[in-house]
C-alpha positions in Angstrom: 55.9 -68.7 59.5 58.7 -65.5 59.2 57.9 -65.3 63.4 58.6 -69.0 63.7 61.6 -68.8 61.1 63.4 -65.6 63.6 62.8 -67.3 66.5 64.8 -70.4 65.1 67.5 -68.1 64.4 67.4 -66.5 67.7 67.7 -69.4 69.5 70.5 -71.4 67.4 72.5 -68.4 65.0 75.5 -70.2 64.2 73.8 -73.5 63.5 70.9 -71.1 61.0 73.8 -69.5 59.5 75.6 -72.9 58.7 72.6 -74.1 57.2 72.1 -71.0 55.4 75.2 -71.1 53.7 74.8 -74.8 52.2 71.1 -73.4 51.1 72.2 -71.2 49.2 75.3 -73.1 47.9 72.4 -75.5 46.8 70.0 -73.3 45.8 72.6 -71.8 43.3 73.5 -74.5 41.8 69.9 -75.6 41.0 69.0 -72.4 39.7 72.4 -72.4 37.5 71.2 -75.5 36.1 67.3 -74.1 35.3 69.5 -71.2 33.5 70.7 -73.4 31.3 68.2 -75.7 30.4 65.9 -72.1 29.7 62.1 -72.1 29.7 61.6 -75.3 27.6 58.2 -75.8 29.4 57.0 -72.5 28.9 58.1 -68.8 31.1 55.8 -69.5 33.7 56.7 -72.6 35.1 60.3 -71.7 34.6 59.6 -68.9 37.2 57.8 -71.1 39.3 60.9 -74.0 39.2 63.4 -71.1 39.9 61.4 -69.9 42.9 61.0 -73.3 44.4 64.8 -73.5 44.3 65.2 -70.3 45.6 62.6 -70.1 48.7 64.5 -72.6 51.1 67.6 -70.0 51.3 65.4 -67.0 50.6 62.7 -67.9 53.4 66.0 -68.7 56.1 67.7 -65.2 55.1 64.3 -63.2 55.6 64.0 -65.0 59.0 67.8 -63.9 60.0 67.6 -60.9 58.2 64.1 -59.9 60.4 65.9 -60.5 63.7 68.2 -57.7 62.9 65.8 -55.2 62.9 65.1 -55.2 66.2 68.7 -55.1 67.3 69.4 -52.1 64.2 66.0 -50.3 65.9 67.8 -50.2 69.2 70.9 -49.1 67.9 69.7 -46.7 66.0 67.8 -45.2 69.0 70.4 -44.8 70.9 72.6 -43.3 67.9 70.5 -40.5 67.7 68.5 -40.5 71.1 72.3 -41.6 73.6 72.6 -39.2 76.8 76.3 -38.8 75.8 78.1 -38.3 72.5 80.3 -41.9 73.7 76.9 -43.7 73.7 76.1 -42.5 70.4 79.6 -43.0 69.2 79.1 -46.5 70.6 75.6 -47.5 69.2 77.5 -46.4 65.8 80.1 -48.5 65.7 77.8 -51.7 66.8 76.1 -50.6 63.5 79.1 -51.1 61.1 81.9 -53.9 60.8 79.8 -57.7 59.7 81.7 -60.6 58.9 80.5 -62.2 55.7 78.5 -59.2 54.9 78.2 -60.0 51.6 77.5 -56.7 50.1 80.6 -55.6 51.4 82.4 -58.2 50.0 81.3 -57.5 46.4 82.4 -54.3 47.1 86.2 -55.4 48.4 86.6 -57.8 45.2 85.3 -55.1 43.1 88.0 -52.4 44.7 90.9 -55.6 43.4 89.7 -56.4 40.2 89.5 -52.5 39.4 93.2 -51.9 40.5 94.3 -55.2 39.0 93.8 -53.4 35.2 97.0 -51.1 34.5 96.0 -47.2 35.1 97.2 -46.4 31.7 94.1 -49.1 30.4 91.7 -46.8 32.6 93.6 -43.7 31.3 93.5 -44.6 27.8 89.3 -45.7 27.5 88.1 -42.9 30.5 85.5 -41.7 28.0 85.1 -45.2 26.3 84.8 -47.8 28.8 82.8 -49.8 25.5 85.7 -49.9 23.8 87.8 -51.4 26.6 84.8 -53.8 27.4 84.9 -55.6 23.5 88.8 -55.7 24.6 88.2 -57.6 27.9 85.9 -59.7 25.8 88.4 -60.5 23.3 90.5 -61.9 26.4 88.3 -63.6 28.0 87.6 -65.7 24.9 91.0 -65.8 23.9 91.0 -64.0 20.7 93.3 -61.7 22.4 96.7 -61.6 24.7 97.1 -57.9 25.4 95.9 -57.5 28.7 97.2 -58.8 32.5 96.3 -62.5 33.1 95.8 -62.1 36.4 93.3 -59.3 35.3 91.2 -61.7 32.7 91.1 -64.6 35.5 89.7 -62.1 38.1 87.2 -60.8 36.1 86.5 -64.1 35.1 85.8 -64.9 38.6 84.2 -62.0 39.4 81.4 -62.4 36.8 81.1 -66.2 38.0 80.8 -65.4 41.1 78.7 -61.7 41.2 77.6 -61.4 37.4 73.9 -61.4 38.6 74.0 -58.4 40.0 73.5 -54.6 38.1 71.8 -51.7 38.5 68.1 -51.4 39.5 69.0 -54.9 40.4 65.3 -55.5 41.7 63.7 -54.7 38.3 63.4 -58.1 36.1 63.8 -55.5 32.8 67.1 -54.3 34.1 70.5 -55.7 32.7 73.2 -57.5 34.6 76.9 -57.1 34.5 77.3 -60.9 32.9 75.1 -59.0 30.1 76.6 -55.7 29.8 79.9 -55.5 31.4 80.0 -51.7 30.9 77.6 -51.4 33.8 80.2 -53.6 35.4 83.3 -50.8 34.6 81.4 -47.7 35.3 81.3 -48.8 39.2 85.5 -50.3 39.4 86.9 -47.1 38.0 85.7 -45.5 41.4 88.0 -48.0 42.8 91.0 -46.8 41.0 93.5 -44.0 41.9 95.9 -43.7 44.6 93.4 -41.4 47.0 91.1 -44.0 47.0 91.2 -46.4 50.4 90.6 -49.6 50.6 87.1 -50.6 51.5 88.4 -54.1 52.7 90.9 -52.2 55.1 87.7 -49.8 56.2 85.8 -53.1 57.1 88.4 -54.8 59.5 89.0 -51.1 61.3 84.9 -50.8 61.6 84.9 -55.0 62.8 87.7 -54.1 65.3 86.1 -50.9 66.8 82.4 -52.8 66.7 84.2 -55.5 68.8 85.7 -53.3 71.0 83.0 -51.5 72.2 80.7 -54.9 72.6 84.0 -56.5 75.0 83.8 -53.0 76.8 80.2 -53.0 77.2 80.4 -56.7 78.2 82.6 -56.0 81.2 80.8 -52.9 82.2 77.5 -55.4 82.6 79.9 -57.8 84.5 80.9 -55.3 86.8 77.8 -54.1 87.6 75.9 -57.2 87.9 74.6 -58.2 91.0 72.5 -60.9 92.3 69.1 -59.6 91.6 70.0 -57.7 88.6 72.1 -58.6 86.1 72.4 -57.4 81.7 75.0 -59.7 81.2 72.8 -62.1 79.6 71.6 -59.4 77.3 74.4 -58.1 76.3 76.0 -61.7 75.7 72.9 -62.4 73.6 73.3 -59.1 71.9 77.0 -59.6 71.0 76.3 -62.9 69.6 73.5 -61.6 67.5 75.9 -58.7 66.2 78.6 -61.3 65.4 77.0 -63.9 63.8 73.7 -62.6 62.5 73.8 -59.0 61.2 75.8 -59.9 58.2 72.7 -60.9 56.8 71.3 -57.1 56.5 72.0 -57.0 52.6 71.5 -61.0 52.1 68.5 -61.5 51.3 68.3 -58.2 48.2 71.3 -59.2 46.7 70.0 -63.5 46.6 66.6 -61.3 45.2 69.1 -60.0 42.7 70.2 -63.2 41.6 67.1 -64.8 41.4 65.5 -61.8 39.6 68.9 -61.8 37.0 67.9 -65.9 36.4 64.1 -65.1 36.3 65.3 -62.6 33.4 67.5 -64.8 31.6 64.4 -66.6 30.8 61.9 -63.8 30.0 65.3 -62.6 27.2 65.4 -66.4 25.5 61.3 -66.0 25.0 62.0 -62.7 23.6 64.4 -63.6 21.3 61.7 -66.2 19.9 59.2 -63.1 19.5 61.6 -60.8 17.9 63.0 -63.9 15.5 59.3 -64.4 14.6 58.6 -60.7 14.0 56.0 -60.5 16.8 57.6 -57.9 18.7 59.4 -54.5 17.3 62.3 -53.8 20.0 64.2 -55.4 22.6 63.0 -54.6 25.6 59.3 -54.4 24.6 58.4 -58.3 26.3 58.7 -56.6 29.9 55.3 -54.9 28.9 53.7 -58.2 28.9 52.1 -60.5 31.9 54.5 -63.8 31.9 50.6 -66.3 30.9 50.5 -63.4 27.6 54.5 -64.3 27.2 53.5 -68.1 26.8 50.5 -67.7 25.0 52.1 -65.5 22.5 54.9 -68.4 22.0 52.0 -70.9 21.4 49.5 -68.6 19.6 50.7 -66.3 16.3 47.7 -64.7 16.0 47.8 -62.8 19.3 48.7 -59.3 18.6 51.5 -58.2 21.1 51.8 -55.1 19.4 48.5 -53.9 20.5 49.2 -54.9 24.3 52.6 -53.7 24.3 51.8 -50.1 22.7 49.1 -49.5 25.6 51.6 -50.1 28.5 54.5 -48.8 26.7 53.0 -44.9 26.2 51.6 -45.3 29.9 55.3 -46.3 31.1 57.4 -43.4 28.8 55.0 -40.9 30.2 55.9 -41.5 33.7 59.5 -41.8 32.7 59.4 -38.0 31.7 58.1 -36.9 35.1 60.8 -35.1 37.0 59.7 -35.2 40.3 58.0 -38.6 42.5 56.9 -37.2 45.6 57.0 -39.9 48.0 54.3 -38.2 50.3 50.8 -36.5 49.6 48.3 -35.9 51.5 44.4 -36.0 50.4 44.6 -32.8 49.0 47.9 -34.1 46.7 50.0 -31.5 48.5 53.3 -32.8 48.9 54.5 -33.2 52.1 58.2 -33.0 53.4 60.0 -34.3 56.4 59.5 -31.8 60.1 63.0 -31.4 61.2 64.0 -29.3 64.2 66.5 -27.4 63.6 68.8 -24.5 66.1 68.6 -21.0 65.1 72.2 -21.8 63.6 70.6 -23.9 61.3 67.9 -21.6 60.0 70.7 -18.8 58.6 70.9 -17.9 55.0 72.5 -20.3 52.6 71.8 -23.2 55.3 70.4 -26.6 54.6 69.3 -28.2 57.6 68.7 -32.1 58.0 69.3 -35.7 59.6 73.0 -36.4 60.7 73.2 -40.3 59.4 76.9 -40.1 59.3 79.6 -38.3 61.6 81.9 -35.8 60.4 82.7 -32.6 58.7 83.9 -32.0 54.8 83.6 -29.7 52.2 83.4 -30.2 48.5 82.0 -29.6 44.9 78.5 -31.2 44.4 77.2 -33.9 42.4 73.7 -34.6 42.6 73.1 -38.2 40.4 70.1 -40.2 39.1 71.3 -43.2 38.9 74.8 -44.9 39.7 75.9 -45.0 36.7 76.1 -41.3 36.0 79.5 -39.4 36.1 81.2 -38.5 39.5 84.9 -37.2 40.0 86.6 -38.2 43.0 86.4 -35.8 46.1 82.8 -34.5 45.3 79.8 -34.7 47.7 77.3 -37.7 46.8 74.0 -36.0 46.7 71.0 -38.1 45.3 67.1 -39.0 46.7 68.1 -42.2 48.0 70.5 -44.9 47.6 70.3 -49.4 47.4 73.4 -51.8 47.3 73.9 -50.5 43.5 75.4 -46.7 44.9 78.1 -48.6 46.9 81.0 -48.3 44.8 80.5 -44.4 44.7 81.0 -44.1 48.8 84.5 -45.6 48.0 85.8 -41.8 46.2 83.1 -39.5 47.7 83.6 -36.9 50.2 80.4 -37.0 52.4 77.2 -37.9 51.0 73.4 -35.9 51.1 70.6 -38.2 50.6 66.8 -36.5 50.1 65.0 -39.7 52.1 67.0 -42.1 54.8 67.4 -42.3 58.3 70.1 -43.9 60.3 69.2 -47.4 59.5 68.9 -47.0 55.8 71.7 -48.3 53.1 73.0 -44.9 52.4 73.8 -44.1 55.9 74.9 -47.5 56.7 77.3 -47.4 54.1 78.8 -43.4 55.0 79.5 -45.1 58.2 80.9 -48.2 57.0 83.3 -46.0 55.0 83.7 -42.8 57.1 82.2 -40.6 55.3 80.0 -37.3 56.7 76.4 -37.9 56.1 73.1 -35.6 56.1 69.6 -36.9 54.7 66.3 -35.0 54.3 67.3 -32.6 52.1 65.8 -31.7 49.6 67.2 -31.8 45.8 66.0 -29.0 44.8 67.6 -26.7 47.3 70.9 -28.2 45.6 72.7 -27.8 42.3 75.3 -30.0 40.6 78.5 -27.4 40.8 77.7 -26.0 44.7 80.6 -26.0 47.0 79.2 -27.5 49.9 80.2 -27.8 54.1 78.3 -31.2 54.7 78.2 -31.4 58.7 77.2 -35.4 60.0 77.1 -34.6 63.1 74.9 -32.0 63.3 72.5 -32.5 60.1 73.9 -29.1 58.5 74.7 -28.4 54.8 75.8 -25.3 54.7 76.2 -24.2 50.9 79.7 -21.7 50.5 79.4 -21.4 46.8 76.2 -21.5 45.2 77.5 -20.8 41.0 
């Protein structure tokens, strides 16, 4: 079905991106209305109705979003694997620059709404962004005047529009900005100062040099076409694909996102029926239970949810408290860490060497995070284990970023590109410390740590 599904978009991309768009325009509006209604029928048939409404955009955007593999796979080995640094620096920019991309979008209408609130507001509630969310509250419902109108309506429109989406967006159990609109704040004051570029400005230069390089390439095939041989067609097909299908890279995990944030708004209203009733202890403790327990709990008092939760619960904390995943063993459980060749530069003391994602050279003060939501100052290097749609905001105010996992094609390195930052993955964390003062080299792979506190 997904082979039949690319093909269709192959063949006719503008019409499959058309269709997409009223899909999902429909699909929204269905699941909207399931939202509202709740899970009167019980939590698993609500999941299955919200599915059903879901799959005809989901199944069209997995199709698209599959046929840009091949074309990213291409790219991306001739990024790293070009005969000259202008064929790299070409296969780059075809990487970067999507109309419609709606990831990027968020991100742009996240960058306006932050600088729309007054930098004294962000000044004033820097270390208590709960304080200025019961504020924006009190706007929004108009139990208050003291902020910008323009602001409220923006957010307003914002949350309409994006409120779905959080952090761990993926995970049913985690909350959504519509929900907790400090998650919401933590990302927009990345957005504000005036040493912070415009990501929407970034977007147009990276569409505009993408472009160029494809009308280049495109006359180069021209000119060297001849009867018997000719790439035009390729690279006509090529272009076409890059223009109107590889916005859909982030598509289909951010729709995932909102059907996962109306999948949850379900599993909180059965919840709130088990907490009412005093069958469960603490919010939070219904994502330990299989969605058939949820409803047989809400139709059986005498099933004891504390016994099932309690189980699952001790198993989950004591994985929580593990400090290191490896995301490799082998059948001995040694852990096993990316082969990278390296120069004899690369091997001196105090030198970190990697995978260039992301072209160019900076130094700075590290910051290695968990999670998106921890604290970062403007100017510091981005270093983490990897990164999903979530981290975005942080590339805005970053100086170069250091991923532990990630090649060229992956979101972290996508987005360094996207917003001209210096990139390096496979590194390892704990070669780094929160505090180093770092020389992150993209295009060679090379951290090379000046200050190691």
């Amino acid at each position: 079905h997904l082979y039949r599904t690319t093909k269709r978009f192959k063949k006719r991309p503008v019409e499959c991106g058309e269709e997409l768009v009223r899909l999902r325009a429909a699909a929204r509006v269905e699941m909207k209305e399931l939202v509202t209604r709740g899970p009167v029928d019980g939590l698993e048939r609500y999941v299955e109705s919200v599915a059903r409404a879901a799959f005809p955009a989901l199944d069209l955007q997995c199709g698209g979003a599959f046929l840009t593999l091949g074309v990213f796979k291409e790219l991306g080995k001739q990024y790293k694997q070009g005969d000259t640094q202008e064929a790299r620096d070409e296969a780059a920019a075809m990487m970067l620059g999507y109309t419609g991309d709606p990831l990027m979008e968020m991100n742009v209408a996240m960058y306006r709404l932050a600088r729309e609130l007054p930098v004294a507001a962000w000044d004033e509630y820097e270390d208590r962004l709960s304080e200025l969310s019961a504020r924006i509250r009190r706007n929004v419902v108009g139990a208050a005047a003291d902020l910008p109108p323009t602001f409220v309506a923006s957010w307003k429109a914002f949350i309409e529009e994006h409120g779905y989406d959080g952090t761990n967006q993926l995970f049913v159990s985690s909350p959504r900005y519509h929900e907790d609109p400090v998650l919401l704040l933590e990302k927009l004051r990345h957005s504000v100062g005036r040493d912070v570029s415009d990501p929407e400005r970034a977007m147009v230069e990276a569409r505009e040099r993408r472009q160029g390089v494809q009308e280049k390439q495109l006359r180069a095939a021209e000119q060297a076409a001849k009867w018997y041989s000719s790439r035009v067609g390729a690279v006509r097909a090529r272009n076409l694909a890059l223009d109107q299908i590889m916005w859909l890279r982030n598509a289909p995990k951010l729709f995932q996102s909102e059907i996962f944030s109306a999948v949850r708004t379900g599993v909180l209203s059965c919840e709130t029926r088990l907490l009412e009733s005093g069958r469960l202890d603490v919010a939070g403790d219904v994502f330990h239970l299989r969605m058939a327990e949820v409803d047989q709990a809400l139709g059986d008092p005498s099933l004891d949810l504390r016994e099932i939760v309690g189980q699952r619960k001790a198993r989950y904390l004591r994985a929580k408290r593990a400090t290191v995943c490896p995301f490799l063993v082998d059948s001995r459980c040694r852990i096993l860490k990316p082969n990278v060749k390296v120069n004899a530069d690369a091997r001196a003391p105090g030198t970190l060497a990697g995978t260039a994602i992301s072209p160019g050279v900076a130094t700075g003060t590290v910051r290695i995070l968990t999670s998106p939501r921890d604290k970062f100052t403007k100017g510091d290097i981005l270093a983490t284990v990897v990164t999903d749609p979530s981290w975005t905001p942080l590339f805005v105010s970053c100086a170069a970023v250091i991923l532990q996992v990630g090649g060229a094609l992956q979101h972290g390195a996508l987005c360094a590109r996207e917003y001209g930052k210096p990139g390096v993955s496979c590194i390892d964390m704990a070669d780094l410390k929160s505090g180093m003062v770092v020389t992150v080299d993209g295009n060679t792979g090379v951290v090379k740590i000046l200050d190691g506190c």
